[in-house]
C-alpha positions in Angstrom: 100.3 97.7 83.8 99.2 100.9 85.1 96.6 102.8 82.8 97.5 106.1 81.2 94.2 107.8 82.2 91.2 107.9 84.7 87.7 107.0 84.3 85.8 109.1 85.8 84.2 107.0 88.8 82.1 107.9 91.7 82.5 110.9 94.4 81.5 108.7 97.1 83.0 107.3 99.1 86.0 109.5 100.1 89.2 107.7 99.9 90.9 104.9 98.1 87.8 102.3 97.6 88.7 98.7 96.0 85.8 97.7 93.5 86.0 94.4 91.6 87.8 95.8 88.6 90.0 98.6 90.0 90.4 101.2 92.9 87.6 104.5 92.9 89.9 107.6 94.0 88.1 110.4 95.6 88.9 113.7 97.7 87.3 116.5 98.7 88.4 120.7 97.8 86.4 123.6 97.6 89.0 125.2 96.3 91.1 123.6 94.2 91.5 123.8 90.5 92.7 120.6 89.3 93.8 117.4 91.6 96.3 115.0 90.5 96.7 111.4 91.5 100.6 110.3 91.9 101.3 106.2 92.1 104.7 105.0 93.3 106.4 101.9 93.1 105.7 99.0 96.0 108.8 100.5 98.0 107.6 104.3 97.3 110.5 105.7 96.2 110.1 106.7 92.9 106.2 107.7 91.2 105.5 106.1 88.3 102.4 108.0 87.2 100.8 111.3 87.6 97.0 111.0 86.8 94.4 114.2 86.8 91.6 113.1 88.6 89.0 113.9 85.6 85.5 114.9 87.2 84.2 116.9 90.4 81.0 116.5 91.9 79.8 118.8 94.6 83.3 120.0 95.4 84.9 116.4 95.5 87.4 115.3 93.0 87.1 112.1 91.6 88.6 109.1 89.2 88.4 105.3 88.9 91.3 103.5 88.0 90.9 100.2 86.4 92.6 97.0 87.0 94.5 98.3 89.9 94.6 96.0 93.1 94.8 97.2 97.3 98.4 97.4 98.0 98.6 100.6 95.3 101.0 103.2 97.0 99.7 106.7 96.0 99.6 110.1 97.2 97.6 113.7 95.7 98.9 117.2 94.3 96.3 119.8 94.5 96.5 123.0 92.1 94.8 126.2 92.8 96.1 129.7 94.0 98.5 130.4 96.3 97.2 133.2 97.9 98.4 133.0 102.4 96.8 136.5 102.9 93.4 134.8 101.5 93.9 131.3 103.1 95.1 129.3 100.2 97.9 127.5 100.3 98.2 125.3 97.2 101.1 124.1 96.4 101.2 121.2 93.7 105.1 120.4 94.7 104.2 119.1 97.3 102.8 115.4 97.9 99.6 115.2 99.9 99.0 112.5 101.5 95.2 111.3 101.8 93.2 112.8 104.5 91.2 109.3 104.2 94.1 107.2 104.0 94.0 103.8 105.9 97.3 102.5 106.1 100.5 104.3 105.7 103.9 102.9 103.8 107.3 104.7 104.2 109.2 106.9 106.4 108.7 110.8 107.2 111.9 112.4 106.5 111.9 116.2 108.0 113.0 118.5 104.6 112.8 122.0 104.1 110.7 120.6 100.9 108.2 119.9 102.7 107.3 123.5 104.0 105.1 125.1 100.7 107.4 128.6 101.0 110.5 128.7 101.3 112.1 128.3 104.8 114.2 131.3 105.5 112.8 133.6 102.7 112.6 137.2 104.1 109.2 136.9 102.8 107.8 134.4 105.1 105.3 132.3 104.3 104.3 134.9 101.1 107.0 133.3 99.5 106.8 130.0 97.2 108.8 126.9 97.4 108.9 124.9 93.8 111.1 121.9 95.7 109.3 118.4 95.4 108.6 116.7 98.6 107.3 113.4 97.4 110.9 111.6 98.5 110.4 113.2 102.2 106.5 112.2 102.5 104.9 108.4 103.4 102.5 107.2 101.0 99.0 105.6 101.3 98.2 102.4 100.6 95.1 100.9 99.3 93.8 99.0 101.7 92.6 95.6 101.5 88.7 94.8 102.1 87.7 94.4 105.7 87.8 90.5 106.9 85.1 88.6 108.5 85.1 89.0 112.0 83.3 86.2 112.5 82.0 85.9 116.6 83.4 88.9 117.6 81.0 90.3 121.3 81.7 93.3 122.0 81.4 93.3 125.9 78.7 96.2 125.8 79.2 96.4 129.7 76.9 99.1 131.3 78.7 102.5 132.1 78.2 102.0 136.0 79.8 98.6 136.3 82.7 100.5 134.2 86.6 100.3 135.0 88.8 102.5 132.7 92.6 101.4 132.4 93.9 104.3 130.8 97.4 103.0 128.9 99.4 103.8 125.8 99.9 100.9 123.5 104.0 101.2 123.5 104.1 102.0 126.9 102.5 99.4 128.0 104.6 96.1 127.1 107.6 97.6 125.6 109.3 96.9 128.9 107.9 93.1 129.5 110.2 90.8 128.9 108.1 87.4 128.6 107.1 89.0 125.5 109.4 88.4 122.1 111.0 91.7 121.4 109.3 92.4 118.1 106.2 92.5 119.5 106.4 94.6 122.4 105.3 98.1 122.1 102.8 97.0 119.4 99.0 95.5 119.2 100.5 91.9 119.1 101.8 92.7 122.6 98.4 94.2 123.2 96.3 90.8 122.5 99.6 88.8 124.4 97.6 86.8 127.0 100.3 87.8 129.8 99.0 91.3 129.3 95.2 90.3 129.2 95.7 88.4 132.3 96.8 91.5 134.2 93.7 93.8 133.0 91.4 90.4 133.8 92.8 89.8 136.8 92.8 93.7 138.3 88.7 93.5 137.3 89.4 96.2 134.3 86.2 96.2 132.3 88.0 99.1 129.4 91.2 100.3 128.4 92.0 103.8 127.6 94.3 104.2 124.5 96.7 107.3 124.1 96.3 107.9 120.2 96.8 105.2 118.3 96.2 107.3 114.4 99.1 107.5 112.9 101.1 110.8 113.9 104.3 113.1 113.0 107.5 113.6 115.3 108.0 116.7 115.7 110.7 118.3 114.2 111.8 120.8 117.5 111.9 117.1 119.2 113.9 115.0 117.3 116.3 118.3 117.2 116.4 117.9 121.1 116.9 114.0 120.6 113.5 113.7 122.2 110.8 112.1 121.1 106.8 112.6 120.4 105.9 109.9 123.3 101.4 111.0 123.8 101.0 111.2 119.7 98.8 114.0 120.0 99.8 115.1 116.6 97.9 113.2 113.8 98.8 112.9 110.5 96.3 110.2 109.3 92.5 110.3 111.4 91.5 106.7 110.0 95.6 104.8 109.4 97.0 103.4 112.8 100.4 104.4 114.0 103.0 101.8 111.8 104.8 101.3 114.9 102.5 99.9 116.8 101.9 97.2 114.1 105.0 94.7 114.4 104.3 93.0 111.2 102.8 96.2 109.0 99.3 94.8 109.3 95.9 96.0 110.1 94.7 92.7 111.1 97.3 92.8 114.0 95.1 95.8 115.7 91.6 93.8 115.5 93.0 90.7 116.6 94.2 92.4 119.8 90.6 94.0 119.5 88.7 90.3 119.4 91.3 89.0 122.3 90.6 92.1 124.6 86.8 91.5 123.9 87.1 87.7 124.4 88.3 88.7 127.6 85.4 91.1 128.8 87.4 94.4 127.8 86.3 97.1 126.1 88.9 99.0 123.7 88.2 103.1 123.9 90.3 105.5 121.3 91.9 108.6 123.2 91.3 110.5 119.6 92.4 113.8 118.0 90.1 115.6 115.9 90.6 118.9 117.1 93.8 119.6 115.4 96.3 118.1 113.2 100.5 117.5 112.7 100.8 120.4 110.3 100.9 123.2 112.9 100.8 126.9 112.4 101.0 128.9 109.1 104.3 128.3 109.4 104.2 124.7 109.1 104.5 122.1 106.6 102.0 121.1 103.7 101.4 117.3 104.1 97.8 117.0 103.6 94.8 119.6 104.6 96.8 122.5 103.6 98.0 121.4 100.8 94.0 120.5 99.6 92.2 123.2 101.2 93.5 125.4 104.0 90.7 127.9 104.2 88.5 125.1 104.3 89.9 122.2 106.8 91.2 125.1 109.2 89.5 127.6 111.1 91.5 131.2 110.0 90.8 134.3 111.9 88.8 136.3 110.2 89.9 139.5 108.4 93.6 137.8 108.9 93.1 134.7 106.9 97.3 134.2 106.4 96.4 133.2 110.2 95.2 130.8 111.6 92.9 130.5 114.9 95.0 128.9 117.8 92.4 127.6 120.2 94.3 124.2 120.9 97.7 125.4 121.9 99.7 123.5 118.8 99.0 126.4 116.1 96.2 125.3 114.7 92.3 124.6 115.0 90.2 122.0 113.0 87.0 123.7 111.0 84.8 121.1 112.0 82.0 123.8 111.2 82.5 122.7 107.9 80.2 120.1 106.7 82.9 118.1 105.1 85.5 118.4 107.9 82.4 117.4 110.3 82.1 114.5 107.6 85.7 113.5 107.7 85.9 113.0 111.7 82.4 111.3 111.7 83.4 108.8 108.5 87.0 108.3 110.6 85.0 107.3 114.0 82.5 105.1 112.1 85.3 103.6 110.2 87.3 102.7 113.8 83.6 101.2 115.1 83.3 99.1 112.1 86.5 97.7 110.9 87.8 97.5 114.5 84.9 97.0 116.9 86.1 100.1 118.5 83.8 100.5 121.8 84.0 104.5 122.5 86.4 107.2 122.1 87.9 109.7 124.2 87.8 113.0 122.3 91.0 115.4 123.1 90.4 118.9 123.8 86.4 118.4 123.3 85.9 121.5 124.1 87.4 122.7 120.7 84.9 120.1 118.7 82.1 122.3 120.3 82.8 125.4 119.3 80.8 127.6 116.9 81.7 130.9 115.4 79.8 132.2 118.6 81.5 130.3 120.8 81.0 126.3 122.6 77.6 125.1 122.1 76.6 121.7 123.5 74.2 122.0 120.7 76.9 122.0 118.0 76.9 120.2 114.7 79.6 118.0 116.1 77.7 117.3 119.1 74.4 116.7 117.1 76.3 114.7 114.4 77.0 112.2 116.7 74.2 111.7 118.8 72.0 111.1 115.9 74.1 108.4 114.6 72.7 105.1 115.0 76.0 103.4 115.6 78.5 106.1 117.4 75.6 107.2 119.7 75.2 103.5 121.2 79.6 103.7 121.9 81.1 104.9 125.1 81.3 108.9 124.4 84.1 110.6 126.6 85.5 114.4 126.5 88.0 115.9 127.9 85.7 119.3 128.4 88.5 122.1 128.3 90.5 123.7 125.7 92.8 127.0 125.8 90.3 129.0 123.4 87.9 131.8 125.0 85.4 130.0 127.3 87.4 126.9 127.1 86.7 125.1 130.2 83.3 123.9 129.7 82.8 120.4 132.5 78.8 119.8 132.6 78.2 121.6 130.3 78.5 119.2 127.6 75.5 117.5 126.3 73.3 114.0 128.0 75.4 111.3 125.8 78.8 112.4 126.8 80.8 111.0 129.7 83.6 114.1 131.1 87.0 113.8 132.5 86.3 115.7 135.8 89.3 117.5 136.9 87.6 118.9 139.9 87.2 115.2 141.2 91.0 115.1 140.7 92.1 118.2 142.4 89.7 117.7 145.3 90.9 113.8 145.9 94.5 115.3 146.2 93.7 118.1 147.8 92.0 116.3 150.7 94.7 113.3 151.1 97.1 116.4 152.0 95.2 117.1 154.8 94.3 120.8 153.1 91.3 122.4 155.0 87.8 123.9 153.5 86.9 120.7 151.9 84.7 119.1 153.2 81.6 120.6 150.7 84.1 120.1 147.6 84.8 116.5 148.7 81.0 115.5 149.4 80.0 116.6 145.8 83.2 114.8 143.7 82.1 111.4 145.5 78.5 111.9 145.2 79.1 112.0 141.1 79.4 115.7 141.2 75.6 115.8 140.8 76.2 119.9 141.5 78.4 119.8 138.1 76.1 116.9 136.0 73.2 116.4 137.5 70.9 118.1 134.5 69.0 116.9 131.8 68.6 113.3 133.0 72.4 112.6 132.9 73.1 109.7 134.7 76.1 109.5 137.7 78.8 107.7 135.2 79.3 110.7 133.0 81.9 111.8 135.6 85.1 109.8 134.6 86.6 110.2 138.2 90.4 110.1 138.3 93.3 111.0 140.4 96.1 110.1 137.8 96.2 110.5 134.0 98.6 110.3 131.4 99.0 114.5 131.7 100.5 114.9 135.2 102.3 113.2 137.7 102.3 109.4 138.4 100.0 108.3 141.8 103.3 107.5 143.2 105.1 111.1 142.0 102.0 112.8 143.9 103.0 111.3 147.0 107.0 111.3 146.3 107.8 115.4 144.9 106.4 119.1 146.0 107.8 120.5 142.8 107.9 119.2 139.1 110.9 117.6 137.9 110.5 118.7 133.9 114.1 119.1 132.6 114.8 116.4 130.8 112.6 117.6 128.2 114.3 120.6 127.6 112.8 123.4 128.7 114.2 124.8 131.8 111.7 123.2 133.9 108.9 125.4 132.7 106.7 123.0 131.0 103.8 121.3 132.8 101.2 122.2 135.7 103.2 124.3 138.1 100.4 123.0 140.9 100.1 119.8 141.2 98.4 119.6 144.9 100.7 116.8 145.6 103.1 116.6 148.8 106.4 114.5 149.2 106.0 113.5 152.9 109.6 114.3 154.3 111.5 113.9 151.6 111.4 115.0 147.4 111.4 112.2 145.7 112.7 108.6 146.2 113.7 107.9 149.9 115.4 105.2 152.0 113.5 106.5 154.9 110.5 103.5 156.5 108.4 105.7 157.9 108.0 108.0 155.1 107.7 105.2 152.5 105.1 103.9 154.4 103.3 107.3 154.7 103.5 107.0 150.4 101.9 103.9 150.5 99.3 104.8 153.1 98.5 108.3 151.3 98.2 106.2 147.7 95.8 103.4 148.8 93.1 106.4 150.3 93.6 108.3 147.1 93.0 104.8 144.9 90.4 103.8 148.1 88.1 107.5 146.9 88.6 106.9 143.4 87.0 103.4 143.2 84.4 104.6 146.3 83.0 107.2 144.7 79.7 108.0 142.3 81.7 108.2 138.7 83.1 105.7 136.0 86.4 105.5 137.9 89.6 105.6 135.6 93.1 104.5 136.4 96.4 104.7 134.7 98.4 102.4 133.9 101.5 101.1 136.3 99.9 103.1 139.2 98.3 100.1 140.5 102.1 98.9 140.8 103.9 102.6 142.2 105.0 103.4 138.8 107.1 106.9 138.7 108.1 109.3 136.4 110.9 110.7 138.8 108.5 113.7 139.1 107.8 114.6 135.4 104.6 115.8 135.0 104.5 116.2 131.3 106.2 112.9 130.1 104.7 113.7 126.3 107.9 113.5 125.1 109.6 111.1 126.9 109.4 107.8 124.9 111.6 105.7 127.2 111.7 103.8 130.3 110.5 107.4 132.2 107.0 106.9 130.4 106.7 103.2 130.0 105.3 100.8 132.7 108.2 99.4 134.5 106.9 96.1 134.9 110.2 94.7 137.0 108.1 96.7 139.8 105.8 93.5 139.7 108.2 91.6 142.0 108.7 94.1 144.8 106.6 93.7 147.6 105.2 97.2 147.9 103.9 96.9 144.4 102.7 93.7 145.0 100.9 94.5 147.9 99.5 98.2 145.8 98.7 95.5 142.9 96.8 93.3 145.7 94.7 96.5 147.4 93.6 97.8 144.1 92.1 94.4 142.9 89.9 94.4 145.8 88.5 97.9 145.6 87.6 96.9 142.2 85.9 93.7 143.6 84.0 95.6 146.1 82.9 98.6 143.7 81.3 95.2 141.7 79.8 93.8 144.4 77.3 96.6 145.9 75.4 98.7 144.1 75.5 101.7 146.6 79.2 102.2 145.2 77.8 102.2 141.5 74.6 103.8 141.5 72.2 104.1 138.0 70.6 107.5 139.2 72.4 110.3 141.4 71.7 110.2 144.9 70.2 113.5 146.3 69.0 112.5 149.8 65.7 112.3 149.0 64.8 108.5 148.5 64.2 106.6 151.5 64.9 103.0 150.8 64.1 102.0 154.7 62.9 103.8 157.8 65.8 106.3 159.0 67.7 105.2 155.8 68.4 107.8 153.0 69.7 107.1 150.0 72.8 109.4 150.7 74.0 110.6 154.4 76.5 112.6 155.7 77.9 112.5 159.2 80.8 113.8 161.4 82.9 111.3 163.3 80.6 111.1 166.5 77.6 110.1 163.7 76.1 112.8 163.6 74.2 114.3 160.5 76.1 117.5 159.5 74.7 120.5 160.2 75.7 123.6 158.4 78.2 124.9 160.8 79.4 121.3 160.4 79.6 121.6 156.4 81.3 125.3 157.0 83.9 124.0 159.0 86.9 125.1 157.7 89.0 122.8 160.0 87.4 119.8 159.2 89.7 116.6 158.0 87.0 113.8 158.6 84.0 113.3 157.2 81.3 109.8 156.5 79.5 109.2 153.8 76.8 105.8 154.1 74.8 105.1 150.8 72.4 102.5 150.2 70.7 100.8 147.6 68.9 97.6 146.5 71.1 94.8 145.3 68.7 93.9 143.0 65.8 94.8 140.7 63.4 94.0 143.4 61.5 96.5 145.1 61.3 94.5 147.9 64.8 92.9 148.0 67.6 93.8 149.9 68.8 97.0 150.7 73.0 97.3 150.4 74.2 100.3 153.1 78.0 101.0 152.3 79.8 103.1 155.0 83.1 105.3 153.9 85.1 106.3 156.5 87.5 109.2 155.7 90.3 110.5 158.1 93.0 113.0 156.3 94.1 113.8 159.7 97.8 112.8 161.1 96.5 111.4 164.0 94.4 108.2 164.2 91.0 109.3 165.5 88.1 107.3 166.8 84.2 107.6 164.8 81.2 106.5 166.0 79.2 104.3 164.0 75.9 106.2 162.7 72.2 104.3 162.3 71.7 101.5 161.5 72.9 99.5 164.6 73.4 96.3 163.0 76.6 94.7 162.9 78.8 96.1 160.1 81.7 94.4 158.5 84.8 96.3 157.7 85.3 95.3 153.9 88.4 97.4 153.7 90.8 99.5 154.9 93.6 101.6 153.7 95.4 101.8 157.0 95.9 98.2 156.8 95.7 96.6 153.6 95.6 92.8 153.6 93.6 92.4 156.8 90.3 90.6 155.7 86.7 91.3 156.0 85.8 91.2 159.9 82.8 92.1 161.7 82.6 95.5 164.3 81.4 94.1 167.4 81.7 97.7 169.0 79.8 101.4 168.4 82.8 102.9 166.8 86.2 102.0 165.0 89.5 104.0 164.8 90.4 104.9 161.6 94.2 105.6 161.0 95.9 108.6 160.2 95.6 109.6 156.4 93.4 106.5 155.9 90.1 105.2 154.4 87.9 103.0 155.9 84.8 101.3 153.9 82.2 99.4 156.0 79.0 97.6 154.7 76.0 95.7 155.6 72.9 94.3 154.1 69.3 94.8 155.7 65.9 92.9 154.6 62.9 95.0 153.7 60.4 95.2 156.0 57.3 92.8 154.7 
C-alpha cells in the first residue's frame, strides 16, 4: 500500500536512501518550483502515484516515504519556467530520471516525447512539448543496502610496480567461448577464472575499464544500425550499465571486484564526468535538464539558450557549481565504497579543470579531491586534453594525478618507423618525460606510457595500414586521427607475404619492448598482447562487434602465441630490476658507483653523447643504461639495465659502454624466445628495427 502523501524527511543524502521504516527521497534544484515524485509498478510501465516532494532545504527538494521497501521504481517531474533564452528548461512532462540513481530498470525507447519542445517546430527549441515521456524513459530503483564485504584486500600495489590492462568489460569475453553465453560480455565473465588467469598470468597488476555507468545509444547510431560501443555517454554517474550485469544485479560487479582483487588486480573506472547523454540544446530532457539546466550545464554567457561546447558532444558539465562538484565527488566515493573501486581514469580531464578563466590545476575539482581522505589515497589518472580553448594541458595537472602521455605515444611510433630528429624526443618519453612532469615533487609513474589505447588503431593496425580504414561507421572515412604515425611495411593491411609479416611482428615487440622499458606506469590494451586488429579502424566507438572485441580464437595461432609469450616476459623483467621502475626521476646526477650515473646516454660505439650527437638529425640508434639499488640498502647492490635501440633497416653492431663486466642479454626483440645468455664479447649486433635489453648486477664497494 503506497501512502497518499510525503513526510517531509531529510535533505541529505541525495538520492533514494532506505531507512528502517521507509525510503528518504531527495534532489537537488536551484531553480525549480515544485518537484514531484512519480512511482511505477515493479515492471515500470504504468505510475501509480505522483507525490509533491513537500519541503526544500538549501535548494534540495525533499520527502520521506513511509513503509516503502528498495526495489521501489520511481522517477521525478520538475516544475519551474520554461524560459531556453534564460537557461531553463523545465518541463514537468517529462520523466526525470535521478541524477543519483543506483540501479536502472527498463528500456530507453528513442520518442520525440522525450525532447522538452517539440521536434520539428519552426520555433526550435522556444517551442513547448506537453507529450509524456515516462513510457520511453527507464526508471530507478531503490537500491538495496550495501552487503558485507567481508575480507575483501584491495591489492594497494605501489604505482611503480604498476601494469595497466586497459579493456572494456563486453569486449573483453563476449567472444570466449569456455564461458556460458549469458555471461559473456558482463562482470560474471569479468570475475570468470579463465579470464583472471590471463591478466595473472601476463603479470597485469590493474585493469582499465571503458565506462562502465550506465549510458544512452545514441539516436544518429542506432539510425545507422550502429551501435554506442566506448559508452562515453552517461546517463546515470553512480547505476552500472544493465548490460553488463547478466542477472540484473549489483552484487555481480563486486564479486568480479573481490575475484580481481583476490587475484592481485586492481579495478580502475575510465569515468565521465565531464559531460552527459543529453547533448546539445537540442537534445533530450532525461535528467539534468529537465532539474536544472542553468545549473548542471555550463551556458555561454550572454547566450544562455546555448550551451558551452568544450567536450565535442554538445555539452559541458558545470562542475563550478558546488552541487554538480558534489554530485561527481558523492558518485566517485560511492564507486570506492560500495565497490572497492581502486582509481579512476577521468575522460577529458582537462574539462573537470576548467574555471571561468580558464584550466587551473588549482581548481575546485582538483582541490575537492585531493583533500578527500579516501579518493586522494586511489589511483588518480587524466586524460589531460579536451577540445575547449587551452585544452591540451599534459604536466600541467596537479602532484596527485597520474597523465595519459600522448607524446610518449607519438614518439614510440614515430621512432619504430625509422623517422629521423628523434633522438632528444625519444630520450625524454623513456626517461618519464621528466622535461613534461618533473615539478613539484611528482614522482616518474604519473606518466601512463602507452603505444595503443582504446582511441586509435590496434598495435597490430600500426604495423599493418598507412591510412585509416573508418567507413564502416558511416562517415565517408572522415572520422578519427587522420595521422596515425603508423606504417604498413609493404603491404596495407593483412598480407600473405613472410617477410613482411615478420617485419609486423619484429616492429610490434620493440614498440611493446619501449613501452614496458621505459620510466612511466606502462598501459596496454587489451588483445594487443595477442595481434588483435581492427582491420584499420581507428575509431571503433561505435563498432560493438567482433571489429572491437578481443578475438580470443587468436590465442591458438602461433604468432600470437609467441606475441602473448614476449609480452609476459617484459613484464617479468620490468618486476625484477628496479632501474626499469624507478621511485624518483633520474636526472644524471646521482652516482650510485664510480663512473656509474644513474642515467647514461651513449651512441652505438659507447660513447656518451655529445651535443652534435643529440642534434643529429640522422640518428636511428641510440643506448640508454640506468642503474639503481635492488634494495633499500644503501650499501646493497646496484642493478645496471642496458637498452639497446636500433630503428635502422640494417642490423648494426654497438659497443658495449662502462662497466666491463660481463652482461647478460635478458631480451631481445629481434629474437624472441632465445633465453637469457651471457656477452662474452665488447659488442653485440642488434637487428634491424629491434630492441635489445642487457643487464647486470655490481656489489658496492665496502
Amino acid at each position: 500500500m503506497i501512502a497518499d502523501r510525503l513526510l517531509p524527511g531529510r535533505p541529505y543524502p541525495l538520492g533514494a536512501t532506505p531507512e528502517i521504516n521507509g525510503i528518504n527521497f531527495a534532489v537537488f534544484s536551484a531553480h525549480a518550483e515544485k518537484i514531484e515524485l512519480c512511482l511505477f509498478d515493479p515492471k515500470g510501465r504504468r505510475e501509480i502515484a505522483r507525490l509533491a516532494l513537500p519541503d526544500c532545504t538549501d535548494e534540495v527538494f525533499h520527502g520521506f516515504l513511509p513503509e516503502a521497501r528498495p526495489g521501489l521504481l520511481y522517477g521525478y517531474r520538475a516544475y519551474g519556467p520554461y524560459q531556453p533564452e534564460h537557461g531553463h528548461r523545465f518541463n514537468p512532462n517529462k520523466l526525470l530520471l535521478d541524477p543519483y540513481a543506483r540501479e536502472l530498470a527498463g528500456e530507453f525507447r528513442w520518442s520525440d516525447a522525450l525532447f522538452g519542445y517539440r521536434v520539428g517546430s519552426h520555433r526550435g527549441d522556444l517551442s513547448f512539448d506537453r507529450r509524456d515521456s515516462a513510457s520511453a524513459m527507464p526508471k530507478a530503483v531503490v537500491p538495496l543496502p550495501d552487503p558485507d564485504w567481508g575480507a575483501d584486500s584491495p591489492p594497494d600495489t605501489a604505482w611503480q610496480d604498476s601494469v595497466i590492462y586497459e579493456t572494456h568489460v563486453r569486449g573483453f569475453s563476449v567472444g570466449r567461448e569456455d564461458i556460458p553465453a549469458v555471461r559473456r560480455g558482463t562482470f560474471a565473465a569479468l570475475a570468470d577464472p579463465h579470464m583472471i588467469e590471463h591478466l595473472v598470468d601476463l603479470g597485469i597488476t590493474a585493469i582499465e575499464l571503458l565506462p562502465v555507468h550506465a549510458f544512452l545509444q545514441d539516436r544518429l547510431l542506432l539510425e545507422k544500425r550502429l551501435r554506442n560501443y566506448w559508452g562515453y555517454n552517461t546517463l546515470a554517474f553512480f547505476a552500472p550499465e544493465p548490460r553488463y550485469l547478466s542477472n540484473g544485479g549489483l552484487n555481480e560487479m563486486r564479486l568480479a571486484v573481490r575475484r580481481l582483487h583476490a587475484a592481485g588486480i586492481e579495478v580502475i573506472l575510465d569515468v565521465v564526468y565531464n559531460h552527459t547523454c543529453e547533448g546539445s540544446e537540442l537534445g533530450p530532457t532525461l535528467s539534468w535538464r529537465g532539474f536544472d539546466n542553468a545549473s548542471y550545464y555550463r551556458l555561454i554567457p550572454g547566450q544562455e539558450r546555448h550551451l558551452i561546447n568544450d567536450t565535442g558532444t554538445g555539452n559541458t558539465i558545470n562542475i563550478s557549481h558546488r552541487r554538480v562538484l558534489q554530485m561527481v565527488l558523492d558518485s566517485l566515493r560511492y564507486w570506492a565504497t560500495s565497490f572497492h573501486i581502486d582509481g579512476f581514469r577521468f575522460d577529458l580531464g582537462s574539462t573537470l579543470g576548467r574555471e571561468a578563466t580558464g584550466f587551473d590545476p588549482g581548481s575546485g575539482f582538483f582541490d575537492a579531491i585531493l583533500q578527500d581522505p579516501l579518493l586522494s589515497r586511489l589511483k588518480l589518472i587524466s586524460e589531460p586534453w579536451d577540445i575547449g580553448p587551452g585544452g591540451y594541458q599534459l604536466g600541467n595537472h596537479p602532484p596527485g594525478f597520474a597523465e595519459w602521455n600522448d607524446r610518449f605515444r607519438d614518439a614510440i611510433r614515430r621512432f619504430a618507423r625509422g623517422d629521423g630528429d628523434l633522438r632528444r624526443e625519444l630520450a625524454a618519453r623513456l626517461a618519464g618525460s621528466g622535461d613534461i612532469f618533473s615539478h613539484q615533487r611528482r614522482k616518474p609513474w604519473v606518466s601512463v606510457n602507452y603505444v595503443a589505447s582504446h582511441d586509435g588503431y590496434t598495435l597490430n593496425d600500426l604495423v599493418s595500414y598507412v591510412e585509416r580504414h573508418n567507413e564502416a561507421n558511416g562517415e565517408d572515412n572522415r572520422d578519427g586521427h587522420g595521422e596515425n604515425y603508423s606504417a604498413n611495411w609493404g603491404a596495407e593491411g593483412p598480407s600473405d607475404d613472410s617477410a613482411i609479416a615478420e617485419q609486423r611482428e619484429r616492429v610490434k615487440r620493440s614498440m611493446l619492448a619501449l613501452v614496458f622499458f621505459a620510466h612511466g606506469t606502462p598501459m596496454l590494451q587489451a588483445g594487443d598482447e595477442m595481434g588483435r586488429t581492427q582491420q584499420g579502424n581507428n575509431n571503433a566507438y561505435c563498432q560493438d562487434n567482433d571489429l572491437s572485441w578481443v578475438d580470443w580464437g587468436l590465442a591458438a595461432q602461433p604468432a600470437a602465441q609467441a606475441l602473448c609469450r614476449f609480452t609476459r616476459r617484459l613484464i617479468a623483467i620490468r618486476r625484477a630490476w628496479a632501474a626499469l621502475r624507478p621511485t624518483h626521476f633520474m636526472h644524471a646526477t646521482a652516482e650510485l658507483l664510480p663512473g656509474i650515473r644513474d642515467i647514461s646516454w651513449f651512441d652505438e660505439q659507447g660513447h656518451e653523447l655529445s651535443t652534435e650527437d643529440w642534434n643529429n638529425p640522422e640518428a636511428h640508434l641510440l643506448v640508454l643504461r640506468r642503474a639503481a639499488r635492488d634494495g633499500a640498502d644503501p650499501k646493497g647492490p646496484v642493478g645496471v639495465t642496458l637498452l639497446l635501440m636500433n630503428a635502422t633497416s640494417e642490423d648494426r653492431e654497438f659497443t658495449l659502454p662502462e662497466p666491463s663486466q660481463a652482461w647478460r642479454v635478458l631480451i631481445d626483440s629481434a629474437d624472441p624466445d632465445a633465453a637469457e645468455l651471457p656477452v662474452e664479447t665488447p659488442g653485440v649486433t642488434v637487428g634491424h628495427h629491434a630492441v635489445m635489453l642487457l643487464a647486470l648486477s655490481l656489489d658496492t664497494p665496502s
